[in-house]
PyMOL Python script that loads the backbone (N, CA, C, O; Angstrom):
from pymol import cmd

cmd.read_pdbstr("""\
ATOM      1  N   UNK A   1      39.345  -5.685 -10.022  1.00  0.00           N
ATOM      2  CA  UNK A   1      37.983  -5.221  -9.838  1.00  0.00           C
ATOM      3  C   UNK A   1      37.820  -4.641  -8.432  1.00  0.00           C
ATOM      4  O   UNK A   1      38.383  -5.121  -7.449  1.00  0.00           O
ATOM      5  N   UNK A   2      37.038  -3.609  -8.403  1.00  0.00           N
ATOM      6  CA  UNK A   2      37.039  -3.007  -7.321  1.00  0.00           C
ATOM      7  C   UNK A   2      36.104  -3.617  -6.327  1.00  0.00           C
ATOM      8  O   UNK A   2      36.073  -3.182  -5.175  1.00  0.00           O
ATOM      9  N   UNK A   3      35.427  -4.491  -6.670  1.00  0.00           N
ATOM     10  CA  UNK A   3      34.520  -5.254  -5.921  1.00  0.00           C
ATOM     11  C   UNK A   3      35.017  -6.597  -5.295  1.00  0.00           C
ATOM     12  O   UNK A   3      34.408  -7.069  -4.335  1.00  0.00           O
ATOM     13  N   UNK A   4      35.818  -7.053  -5.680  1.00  0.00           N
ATOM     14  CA  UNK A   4      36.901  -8.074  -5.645  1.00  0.00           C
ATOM     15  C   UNK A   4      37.464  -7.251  -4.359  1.00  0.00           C
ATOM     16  O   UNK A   4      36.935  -7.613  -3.308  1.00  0.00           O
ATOM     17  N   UNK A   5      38.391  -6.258  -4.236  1.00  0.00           N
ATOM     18  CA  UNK A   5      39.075  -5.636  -3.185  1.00  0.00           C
ATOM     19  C   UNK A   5      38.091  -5.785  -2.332  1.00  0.00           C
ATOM     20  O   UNK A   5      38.299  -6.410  -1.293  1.00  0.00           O
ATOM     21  N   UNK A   6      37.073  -5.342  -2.558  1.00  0.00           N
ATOM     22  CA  UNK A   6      36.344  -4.979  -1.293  1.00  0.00           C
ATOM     23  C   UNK A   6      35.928  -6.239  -0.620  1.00  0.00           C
ATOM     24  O   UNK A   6      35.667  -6.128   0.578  1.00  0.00           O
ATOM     25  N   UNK A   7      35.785  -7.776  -1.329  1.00  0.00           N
ATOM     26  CA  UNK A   7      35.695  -8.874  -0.643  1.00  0.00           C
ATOM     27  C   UNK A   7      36.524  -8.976  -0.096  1.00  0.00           C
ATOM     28  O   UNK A   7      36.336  -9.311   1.073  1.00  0.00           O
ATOM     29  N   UNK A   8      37.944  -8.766  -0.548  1.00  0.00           N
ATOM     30  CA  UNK A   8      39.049  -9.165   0.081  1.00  0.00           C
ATOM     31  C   UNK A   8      39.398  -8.322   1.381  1.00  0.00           C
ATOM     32  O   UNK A   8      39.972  -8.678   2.410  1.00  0.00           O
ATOM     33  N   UNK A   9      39.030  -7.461   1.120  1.00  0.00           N
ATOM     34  CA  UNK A   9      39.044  -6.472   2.499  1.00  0.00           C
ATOM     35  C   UNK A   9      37.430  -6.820   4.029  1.00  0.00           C
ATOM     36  O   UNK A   9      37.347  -6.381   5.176  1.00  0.00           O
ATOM     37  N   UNK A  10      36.752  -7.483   3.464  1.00  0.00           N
ATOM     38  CA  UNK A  10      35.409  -7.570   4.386  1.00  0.00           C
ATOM     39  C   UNK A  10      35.813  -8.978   4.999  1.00  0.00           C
ATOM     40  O   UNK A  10      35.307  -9.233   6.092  1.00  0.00           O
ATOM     41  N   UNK A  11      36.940 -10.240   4.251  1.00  0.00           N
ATOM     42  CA  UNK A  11      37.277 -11.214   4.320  1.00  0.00           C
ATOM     43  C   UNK A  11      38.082 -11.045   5.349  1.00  0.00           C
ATOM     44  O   UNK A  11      37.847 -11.691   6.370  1.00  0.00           O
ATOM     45  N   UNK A  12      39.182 -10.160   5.304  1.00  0.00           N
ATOM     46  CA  UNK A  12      40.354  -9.906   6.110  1.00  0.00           C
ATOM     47  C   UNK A  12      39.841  -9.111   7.388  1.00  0.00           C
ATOM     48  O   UNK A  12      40.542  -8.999   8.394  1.00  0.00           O
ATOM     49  N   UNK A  13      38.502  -8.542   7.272  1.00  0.00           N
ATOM     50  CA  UNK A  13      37.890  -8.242   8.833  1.00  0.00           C
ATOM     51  C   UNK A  13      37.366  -9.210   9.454  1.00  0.00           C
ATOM     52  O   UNK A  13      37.426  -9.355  10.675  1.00  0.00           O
ATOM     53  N   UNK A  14      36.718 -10.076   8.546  1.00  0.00           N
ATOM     54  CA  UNK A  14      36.461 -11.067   9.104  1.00  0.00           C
ATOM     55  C   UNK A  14      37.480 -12.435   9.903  1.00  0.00           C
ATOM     56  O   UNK A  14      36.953 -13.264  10.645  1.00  0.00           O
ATOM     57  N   UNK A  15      38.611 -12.439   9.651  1.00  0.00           N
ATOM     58  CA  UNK A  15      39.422 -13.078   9.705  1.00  0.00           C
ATOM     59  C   UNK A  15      40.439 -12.750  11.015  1.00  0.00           C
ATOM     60  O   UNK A  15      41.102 -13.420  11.807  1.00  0.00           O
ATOM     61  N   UNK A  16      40.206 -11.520  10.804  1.00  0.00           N
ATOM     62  CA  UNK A  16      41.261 -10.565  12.029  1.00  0.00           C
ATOM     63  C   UNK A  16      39.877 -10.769  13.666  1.00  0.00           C
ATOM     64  O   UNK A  16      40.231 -10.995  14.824  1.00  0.00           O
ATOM     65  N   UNK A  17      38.360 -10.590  13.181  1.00  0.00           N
ATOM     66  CA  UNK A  17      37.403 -10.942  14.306  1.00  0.00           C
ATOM     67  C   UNK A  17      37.873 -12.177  15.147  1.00  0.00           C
ATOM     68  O   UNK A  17      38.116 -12.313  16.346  1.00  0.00           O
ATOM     69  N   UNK A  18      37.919 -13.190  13.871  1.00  0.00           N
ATOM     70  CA  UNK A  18      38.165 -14.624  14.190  1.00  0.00           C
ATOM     71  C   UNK A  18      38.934 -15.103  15.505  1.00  0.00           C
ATOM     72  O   UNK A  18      38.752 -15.772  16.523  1.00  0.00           O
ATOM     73  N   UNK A  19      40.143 -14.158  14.690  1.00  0.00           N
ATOM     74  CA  UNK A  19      41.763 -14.356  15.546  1.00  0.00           C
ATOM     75  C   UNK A  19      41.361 -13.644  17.270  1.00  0.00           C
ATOM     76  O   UNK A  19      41.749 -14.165  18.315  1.00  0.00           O
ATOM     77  N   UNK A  20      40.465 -12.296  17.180  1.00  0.00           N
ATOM     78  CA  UNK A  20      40.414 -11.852  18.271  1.00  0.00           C
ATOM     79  C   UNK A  20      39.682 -12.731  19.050  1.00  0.00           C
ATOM     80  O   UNK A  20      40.232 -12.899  20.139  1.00  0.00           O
ATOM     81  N   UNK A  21      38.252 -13.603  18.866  1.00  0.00           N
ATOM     82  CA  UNK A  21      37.743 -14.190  19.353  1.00  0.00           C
ATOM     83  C   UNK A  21      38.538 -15.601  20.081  1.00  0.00           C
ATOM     84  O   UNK A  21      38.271 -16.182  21.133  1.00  0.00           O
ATOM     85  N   UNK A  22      39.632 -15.876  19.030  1.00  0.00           N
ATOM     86  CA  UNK A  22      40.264 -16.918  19.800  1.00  0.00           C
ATOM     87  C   UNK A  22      41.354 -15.891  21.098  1.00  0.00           C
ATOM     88  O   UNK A  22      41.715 -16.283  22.207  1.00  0.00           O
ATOM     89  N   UNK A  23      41.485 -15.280  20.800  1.00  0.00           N
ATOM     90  CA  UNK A  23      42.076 -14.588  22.116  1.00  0.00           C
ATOM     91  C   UNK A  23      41.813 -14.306  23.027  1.00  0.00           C
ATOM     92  O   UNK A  23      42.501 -14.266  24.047  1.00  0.00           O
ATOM     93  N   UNK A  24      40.151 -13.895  22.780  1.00  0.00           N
ATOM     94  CA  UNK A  24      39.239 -13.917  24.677  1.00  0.00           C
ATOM     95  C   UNK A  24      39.142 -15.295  24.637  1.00  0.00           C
ATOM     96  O   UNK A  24      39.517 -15.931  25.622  1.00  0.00           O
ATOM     97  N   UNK A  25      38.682 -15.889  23.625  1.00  0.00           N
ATOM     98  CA  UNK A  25      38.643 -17.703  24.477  1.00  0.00           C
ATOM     99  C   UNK A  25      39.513 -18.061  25.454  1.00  0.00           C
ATOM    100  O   UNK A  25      39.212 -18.229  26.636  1.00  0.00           O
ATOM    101  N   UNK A  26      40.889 -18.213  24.835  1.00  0.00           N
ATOM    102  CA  UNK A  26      42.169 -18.208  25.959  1.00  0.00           C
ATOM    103  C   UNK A  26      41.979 -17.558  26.929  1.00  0.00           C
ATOM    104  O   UNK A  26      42.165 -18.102  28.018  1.00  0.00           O
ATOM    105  N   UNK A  27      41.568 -16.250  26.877  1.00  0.00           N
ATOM    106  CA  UNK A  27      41.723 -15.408  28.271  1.00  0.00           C
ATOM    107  C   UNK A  27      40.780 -16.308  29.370  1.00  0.00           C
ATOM    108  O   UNK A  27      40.962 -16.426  30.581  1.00  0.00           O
ATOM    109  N   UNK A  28      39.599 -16.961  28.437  1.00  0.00           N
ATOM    110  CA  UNK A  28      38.830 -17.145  29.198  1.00  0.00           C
ATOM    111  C   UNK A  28      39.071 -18.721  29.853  1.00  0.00           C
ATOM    112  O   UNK A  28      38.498 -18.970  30.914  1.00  0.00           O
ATOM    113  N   UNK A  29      39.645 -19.434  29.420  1.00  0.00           N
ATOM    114  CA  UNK A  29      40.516 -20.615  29.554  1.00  0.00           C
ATOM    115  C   UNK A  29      41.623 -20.138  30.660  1.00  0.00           C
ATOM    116  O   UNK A  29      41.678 -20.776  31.712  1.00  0.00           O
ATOM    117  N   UNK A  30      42.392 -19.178  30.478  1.00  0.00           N
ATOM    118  CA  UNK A  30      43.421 -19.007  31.824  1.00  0.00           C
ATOM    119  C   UNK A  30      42.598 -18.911  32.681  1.00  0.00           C
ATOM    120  O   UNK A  30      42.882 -19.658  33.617  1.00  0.00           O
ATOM    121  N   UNK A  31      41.047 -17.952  32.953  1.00  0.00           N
ATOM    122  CA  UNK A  31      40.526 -17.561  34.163  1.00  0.00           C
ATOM    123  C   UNK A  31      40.152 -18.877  34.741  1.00  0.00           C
ATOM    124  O   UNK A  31      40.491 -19.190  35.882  1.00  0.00           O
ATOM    125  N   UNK A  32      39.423 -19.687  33.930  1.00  0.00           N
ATOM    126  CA  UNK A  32      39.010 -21.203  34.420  1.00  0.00           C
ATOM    127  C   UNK A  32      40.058 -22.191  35.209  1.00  0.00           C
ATOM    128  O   UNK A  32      39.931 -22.822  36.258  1.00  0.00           O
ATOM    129  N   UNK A  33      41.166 -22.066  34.259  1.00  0.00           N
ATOM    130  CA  UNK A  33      42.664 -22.518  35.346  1.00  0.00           C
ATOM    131  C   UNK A  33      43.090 -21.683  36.249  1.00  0.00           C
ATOM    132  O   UNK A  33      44.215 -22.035  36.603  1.00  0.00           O
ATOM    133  N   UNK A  34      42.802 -20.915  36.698  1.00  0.00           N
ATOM    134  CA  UNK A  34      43.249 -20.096  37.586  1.00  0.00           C
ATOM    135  C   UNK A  34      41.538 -20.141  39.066  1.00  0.00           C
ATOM    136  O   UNK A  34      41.644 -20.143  40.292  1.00  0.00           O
ATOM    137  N   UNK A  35      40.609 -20.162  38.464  1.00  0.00           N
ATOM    138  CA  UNK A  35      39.562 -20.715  39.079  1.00  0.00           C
ATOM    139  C   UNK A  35      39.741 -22.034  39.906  1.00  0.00           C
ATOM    140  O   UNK A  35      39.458 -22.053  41.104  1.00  0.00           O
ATOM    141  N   UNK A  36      40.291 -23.312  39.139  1.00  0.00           N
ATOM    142  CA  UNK A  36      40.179 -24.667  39.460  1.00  0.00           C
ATOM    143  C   UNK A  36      41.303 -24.533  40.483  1.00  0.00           C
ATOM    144  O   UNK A  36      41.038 -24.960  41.607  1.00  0.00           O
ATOM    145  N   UNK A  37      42.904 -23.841  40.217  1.00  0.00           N
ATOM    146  CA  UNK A  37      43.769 -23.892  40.790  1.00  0.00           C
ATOM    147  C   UNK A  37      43.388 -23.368  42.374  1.00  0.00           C
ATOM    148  O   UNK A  37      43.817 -23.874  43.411  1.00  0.00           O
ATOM    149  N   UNK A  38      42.619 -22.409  42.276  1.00  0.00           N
ATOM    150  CA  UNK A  38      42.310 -21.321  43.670  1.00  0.00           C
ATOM    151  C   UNK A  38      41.146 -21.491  44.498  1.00  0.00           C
ATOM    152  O   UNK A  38      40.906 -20.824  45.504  1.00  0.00           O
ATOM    153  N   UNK A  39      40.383 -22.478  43.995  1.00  0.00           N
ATOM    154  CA  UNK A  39      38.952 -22.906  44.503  1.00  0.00           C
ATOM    155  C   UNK A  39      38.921 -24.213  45.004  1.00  0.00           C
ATOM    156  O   UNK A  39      38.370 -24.652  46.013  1.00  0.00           O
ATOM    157  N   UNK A  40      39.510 -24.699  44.255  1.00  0.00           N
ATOM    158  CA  UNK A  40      39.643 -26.968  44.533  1.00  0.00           C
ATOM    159  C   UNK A  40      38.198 -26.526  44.317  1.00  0.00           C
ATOM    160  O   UNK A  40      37.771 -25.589  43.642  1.00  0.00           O
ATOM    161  N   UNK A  41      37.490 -27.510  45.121  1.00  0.00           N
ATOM    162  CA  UNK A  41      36.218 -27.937  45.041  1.00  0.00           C
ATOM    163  C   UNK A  41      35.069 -27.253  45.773  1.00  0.00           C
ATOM    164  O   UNK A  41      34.178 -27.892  46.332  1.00  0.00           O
ATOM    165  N   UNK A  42      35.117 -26.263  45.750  1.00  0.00           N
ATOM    166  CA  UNK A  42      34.197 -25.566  46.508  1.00  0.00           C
ATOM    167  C   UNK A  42      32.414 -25.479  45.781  1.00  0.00           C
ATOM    168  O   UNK A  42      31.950 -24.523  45.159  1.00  0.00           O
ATOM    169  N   UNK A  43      31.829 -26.562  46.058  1.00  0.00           N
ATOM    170  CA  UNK A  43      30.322 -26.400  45.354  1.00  0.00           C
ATOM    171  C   UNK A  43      29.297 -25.613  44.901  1.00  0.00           C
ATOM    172  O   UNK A  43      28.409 -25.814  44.073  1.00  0.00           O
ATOM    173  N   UNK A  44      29.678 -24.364  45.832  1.00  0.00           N
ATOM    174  CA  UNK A  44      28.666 -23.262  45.429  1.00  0.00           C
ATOM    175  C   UNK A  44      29.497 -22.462  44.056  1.00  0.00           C
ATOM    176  O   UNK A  44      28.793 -21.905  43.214  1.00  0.00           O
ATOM    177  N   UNK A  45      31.188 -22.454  43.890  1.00  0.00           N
ATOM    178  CA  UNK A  45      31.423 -21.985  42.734  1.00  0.00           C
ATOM    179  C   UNK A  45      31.331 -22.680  41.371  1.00  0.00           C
ATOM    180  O   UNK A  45      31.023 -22.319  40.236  1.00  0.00           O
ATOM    181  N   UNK A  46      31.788 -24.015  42.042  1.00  0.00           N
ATOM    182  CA  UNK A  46      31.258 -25.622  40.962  1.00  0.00           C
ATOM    183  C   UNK A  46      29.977 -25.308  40.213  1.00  0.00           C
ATOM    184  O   UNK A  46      29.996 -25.482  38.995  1.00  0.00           O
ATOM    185  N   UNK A  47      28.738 -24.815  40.853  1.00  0.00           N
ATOM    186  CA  UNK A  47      27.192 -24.270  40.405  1.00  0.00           C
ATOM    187  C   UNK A  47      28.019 -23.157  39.365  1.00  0.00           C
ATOM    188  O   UNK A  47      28.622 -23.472  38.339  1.00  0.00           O
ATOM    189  N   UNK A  48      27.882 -21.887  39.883  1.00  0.00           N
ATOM    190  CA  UNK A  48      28.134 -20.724  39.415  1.00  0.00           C
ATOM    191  C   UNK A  48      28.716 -21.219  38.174  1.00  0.00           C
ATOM    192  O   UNK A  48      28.211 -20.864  37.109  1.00  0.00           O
ATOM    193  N   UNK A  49      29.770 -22.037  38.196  1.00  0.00           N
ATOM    194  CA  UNK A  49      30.990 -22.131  36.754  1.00  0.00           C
ATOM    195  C   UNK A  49      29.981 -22.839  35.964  1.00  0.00           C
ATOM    196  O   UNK A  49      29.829 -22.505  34.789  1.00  0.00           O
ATOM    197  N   UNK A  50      29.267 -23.787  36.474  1.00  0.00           N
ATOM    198  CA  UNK A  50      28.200 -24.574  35.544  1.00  0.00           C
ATOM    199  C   UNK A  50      27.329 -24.087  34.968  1.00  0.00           C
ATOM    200  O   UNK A  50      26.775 -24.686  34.046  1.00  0.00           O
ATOM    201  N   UNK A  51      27.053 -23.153  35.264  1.00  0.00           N
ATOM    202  CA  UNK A  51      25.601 -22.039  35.059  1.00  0.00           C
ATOM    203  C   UNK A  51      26.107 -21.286  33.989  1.00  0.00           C
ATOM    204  O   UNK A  51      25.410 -21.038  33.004  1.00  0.00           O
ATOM    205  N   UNK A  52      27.703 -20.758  34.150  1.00  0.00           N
ATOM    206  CA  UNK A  52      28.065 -19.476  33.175  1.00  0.00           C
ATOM    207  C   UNK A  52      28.379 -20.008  32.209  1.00  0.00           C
ATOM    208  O   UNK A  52      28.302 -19.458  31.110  1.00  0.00           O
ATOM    209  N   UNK A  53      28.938 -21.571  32.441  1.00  0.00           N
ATOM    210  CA  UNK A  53      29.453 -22.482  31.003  1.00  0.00           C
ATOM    211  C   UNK A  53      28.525 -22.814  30.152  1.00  0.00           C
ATOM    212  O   UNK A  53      28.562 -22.513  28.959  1.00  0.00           O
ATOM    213  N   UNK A  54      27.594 -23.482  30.721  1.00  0.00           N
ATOM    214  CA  UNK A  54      26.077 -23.778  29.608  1.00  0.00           C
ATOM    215  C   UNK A  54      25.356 -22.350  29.329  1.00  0.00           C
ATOM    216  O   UNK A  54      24.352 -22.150  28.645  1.00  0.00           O
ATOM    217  N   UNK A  55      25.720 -21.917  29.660  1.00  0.00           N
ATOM    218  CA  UNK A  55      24.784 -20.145  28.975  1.00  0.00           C
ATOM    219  C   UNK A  55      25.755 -19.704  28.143  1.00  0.00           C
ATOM    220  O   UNK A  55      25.345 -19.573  26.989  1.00  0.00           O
ATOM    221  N   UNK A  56      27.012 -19.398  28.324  1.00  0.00           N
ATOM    222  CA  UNK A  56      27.849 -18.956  27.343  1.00  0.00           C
ATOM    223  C   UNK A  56      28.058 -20.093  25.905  1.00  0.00           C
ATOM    224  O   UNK A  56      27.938 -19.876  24.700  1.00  0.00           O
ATOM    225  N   UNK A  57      28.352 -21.117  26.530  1.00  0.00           N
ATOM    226  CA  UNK A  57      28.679 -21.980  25.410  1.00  0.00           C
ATOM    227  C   UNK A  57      27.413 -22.327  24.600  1.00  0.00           C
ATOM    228  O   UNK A  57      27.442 -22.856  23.489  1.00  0.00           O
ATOM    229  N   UNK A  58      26.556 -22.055  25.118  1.00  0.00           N
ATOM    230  CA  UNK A  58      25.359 -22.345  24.450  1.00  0.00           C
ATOM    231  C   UNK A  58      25.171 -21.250  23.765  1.00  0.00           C
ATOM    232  O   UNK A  58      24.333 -21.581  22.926  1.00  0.00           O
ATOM    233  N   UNK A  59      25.460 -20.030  23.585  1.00  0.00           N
ATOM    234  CA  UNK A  59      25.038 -18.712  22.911  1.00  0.00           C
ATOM    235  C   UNK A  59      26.429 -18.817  21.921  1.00  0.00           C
ATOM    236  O   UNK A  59      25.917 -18.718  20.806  1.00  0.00           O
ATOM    237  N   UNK A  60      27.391 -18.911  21.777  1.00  0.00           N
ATOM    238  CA  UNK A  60      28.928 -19.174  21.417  1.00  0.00           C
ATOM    239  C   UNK A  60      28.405 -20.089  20.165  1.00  0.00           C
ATOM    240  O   UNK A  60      28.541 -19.891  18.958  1.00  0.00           O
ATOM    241  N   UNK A  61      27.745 -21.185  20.878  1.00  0.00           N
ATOM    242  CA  UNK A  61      27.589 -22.232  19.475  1.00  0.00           C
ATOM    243  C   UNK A  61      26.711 -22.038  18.501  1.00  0.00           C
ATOM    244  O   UNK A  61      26.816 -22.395  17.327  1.00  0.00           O
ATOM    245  N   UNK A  62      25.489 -21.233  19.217  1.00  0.00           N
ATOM    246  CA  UNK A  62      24.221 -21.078  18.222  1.00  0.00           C
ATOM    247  C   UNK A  62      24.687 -19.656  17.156  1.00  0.00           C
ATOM    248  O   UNK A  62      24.396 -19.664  15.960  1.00  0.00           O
ATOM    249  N   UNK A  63      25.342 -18.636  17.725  1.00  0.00           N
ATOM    250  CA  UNK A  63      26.139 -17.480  16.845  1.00  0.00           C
ATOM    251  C   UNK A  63      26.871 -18.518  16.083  1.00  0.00           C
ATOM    252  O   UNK A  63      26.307 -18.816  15.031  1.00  0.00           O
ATOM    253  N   UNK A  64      28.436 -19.414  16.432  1.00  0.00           N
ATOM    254  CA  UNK A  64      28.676 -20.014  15.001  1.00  0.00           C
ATOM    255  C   UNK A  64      28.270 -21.013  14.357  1.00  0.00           C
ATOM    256  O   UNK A  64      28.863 -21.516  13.402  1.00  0.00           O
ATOM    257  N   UNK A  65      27.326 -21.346  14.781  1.00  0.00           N
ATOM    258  CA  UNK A  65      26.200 -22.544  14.267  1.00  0.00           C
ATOM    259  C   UNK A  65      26.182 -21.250  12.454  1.00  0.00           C
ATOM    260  O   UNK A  65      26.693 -21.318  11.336  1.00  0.00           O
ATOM    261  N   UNK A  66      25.210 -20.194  13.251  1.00  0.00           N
ATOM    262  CA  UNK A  66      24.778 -19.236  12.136  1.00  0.00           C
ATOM    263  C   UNK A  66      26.148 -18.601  11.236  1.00  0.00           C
ATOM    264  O   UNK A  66      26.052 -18.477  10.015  1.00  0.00           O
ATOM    265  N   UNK A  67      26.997 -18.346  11.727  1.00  0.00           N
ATOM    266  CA  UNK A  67      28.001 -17.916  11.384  1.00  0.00           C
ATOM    267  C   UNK A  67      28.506 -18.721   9.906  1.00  0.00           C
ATOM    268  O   UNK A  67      28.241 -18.429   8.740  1.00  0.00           O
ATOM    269  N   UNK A  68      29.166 -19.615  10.354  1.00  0.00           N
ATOM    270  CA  UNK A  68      29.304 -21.014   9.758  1.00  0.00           C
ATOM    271  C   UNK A  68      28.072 -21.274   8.328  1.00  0.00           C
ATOM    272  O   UNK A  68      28.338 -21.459   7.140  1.00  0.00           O
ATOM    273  N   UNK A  69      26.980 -21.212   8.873  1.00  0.00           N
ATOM    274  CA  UNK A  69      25.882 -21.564   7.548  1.00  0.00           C
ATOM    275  C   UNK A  69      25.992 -20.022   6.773  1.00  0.00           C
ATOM    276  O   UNK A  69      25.770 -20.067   5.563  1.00  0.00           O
ATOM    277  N   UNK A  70      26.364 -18.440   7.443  1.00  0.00           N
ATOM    278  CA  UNK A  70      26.440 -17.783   6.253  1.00  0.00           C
ATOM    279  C   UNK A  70      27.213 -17.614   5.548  1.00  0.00           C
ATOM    280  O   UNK A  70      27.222 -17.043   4.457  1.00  0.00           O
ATOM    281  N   UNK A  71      28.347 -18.366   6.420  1.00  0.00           N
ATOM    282  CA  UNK A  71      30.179 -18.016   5.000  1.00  0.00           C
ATOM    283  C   UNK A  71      29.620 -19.346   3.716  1.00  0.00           C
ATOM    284  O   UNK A  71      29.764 -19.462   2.499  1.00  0.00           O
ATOM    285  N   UNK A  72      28.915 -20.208   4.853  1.00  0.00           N
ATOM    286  CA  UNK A  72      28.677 -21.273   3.539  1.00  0.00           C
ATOM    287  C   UNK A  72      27.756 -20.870   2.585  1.00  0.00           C
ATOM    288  O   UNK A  72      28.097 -21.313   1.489  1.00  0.00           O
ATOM    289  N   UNK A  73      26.795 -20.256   2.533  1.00  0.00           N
ATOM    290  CA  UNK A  73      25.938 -19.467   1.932  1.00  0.00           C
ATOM    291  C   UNK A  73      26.446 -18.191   0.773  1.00  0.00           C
ATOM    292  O   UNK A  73      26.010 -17.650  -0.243  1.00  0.00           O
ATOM    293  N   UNK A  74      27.398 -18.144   1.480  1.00  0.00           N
ATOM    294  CA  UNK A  74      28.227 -16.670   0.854  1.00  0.00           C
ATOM    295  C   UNK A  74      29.539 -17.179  -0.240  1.00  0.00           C
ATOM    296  O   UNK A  74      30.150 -16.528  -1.087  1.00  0.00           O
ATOM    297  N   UNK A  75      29.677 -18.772   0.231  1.00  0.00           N
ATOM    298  CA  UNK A  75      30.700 -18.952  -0.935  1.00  0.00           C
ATOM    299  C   UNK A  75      29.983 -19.724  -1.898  1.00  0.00           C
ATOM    300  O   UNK A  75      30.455 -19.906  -3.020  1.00  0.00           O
ATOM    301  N   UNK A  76      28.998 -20.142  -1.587  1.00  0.00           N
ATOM    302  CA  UNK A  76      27.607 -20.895  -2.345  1.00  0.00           C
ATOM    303  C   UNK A  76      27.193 -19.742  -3.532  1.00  0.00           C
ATOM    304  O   UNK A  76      26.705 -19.964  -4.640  1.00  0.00           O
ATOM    305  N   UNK A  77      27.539 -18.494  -2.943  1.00  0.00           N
ATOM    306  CA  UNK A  77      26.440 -17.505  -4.070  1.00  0.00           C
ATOM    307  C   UNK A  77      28.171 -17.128  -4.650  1.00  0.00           C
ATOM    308  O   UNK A  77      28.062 -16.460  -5.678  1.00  0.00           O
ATOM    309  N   UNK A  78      29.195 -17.288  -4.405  1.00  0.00           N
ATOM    310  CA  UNK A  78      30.188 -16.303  -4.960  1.00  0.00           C
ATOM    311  C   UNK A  78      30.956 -17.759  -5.836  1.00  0.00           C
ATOM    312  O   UNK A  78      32.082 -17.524  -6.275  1.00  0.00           O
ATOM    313  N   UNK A  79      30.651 -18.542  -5.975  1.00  0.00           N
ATOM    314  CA  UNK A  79      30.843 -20.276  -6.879  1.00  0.00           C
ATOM    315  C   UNK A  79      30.038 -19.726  -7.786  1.00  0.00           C
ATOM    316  O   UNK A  79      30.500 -19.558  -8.914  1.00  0.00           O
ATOM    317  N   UNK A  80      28.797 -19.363  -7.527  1.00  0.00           N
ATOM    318  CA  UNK A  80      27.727 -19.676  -8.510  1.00  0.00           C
ATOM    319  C   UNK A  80      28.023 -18.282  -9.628  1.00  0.00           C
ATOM    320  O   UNK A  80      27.676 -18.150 -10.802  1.00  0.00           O
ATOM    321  N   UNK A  81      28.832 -17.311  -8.685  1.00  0.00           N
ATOM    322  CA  UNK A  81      29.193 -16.161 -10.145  1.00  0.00           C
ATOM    323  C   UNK A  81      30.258 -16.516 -11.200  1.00  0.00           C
ATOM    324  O   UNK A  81      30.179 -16.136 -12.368  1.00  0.00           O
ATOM    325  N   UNK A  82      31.530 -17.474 -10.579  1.00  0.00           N
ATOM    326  CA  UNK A  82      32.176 -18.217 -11.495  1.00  0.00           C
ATOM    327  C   UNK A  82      31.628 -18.411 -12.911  1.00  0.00           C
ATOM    328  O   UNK A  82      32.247 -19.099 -13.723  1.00  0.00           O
TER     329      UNK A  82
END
""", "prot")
cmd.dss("prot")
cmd.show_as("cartoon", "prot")
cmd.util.cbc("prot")
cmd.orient("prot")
């Protein structure tokens, strides 16, 4: 079915996003070790890293908070065509 392909193809973009997203994570994980390694304890960057971590991670979780409830949503309606 040609509609079938085309899940399987919107699946496999989705999947290839996934993979990229775990790849800036890492990137963004080396910069943090490379931060801790080159800074030690310097307080005013200690702030800064605290500030960018709770804003990012907080926007990160609420996107796959949503993310997450629409694949579940989406295999909820594609069960129910079974």
């Amino acid at each position: 079915m040609r509609s079938v392909q085309n899940l399987l193809s919107e699946l496999a973009y989705v999947s290839r996003s996934i993979e990229y997203l775990g790849d800036v994570l890492s990137d963004v994980e080396a910069v943090a070790e490379r931060l801790g390694r080159r800074h030690g304890d310097d307080p005013l960057l200690e702030g800064m890293v605290e500030h960018e971590t709770n804003v990012w991670a907080a926007a990160m979780k609420y996107q796959l908070d949503a993310s997450t409830r629409t694949a579940e949503a989406w295999r909820s309606q594609m069960e129910a065509l079974e």
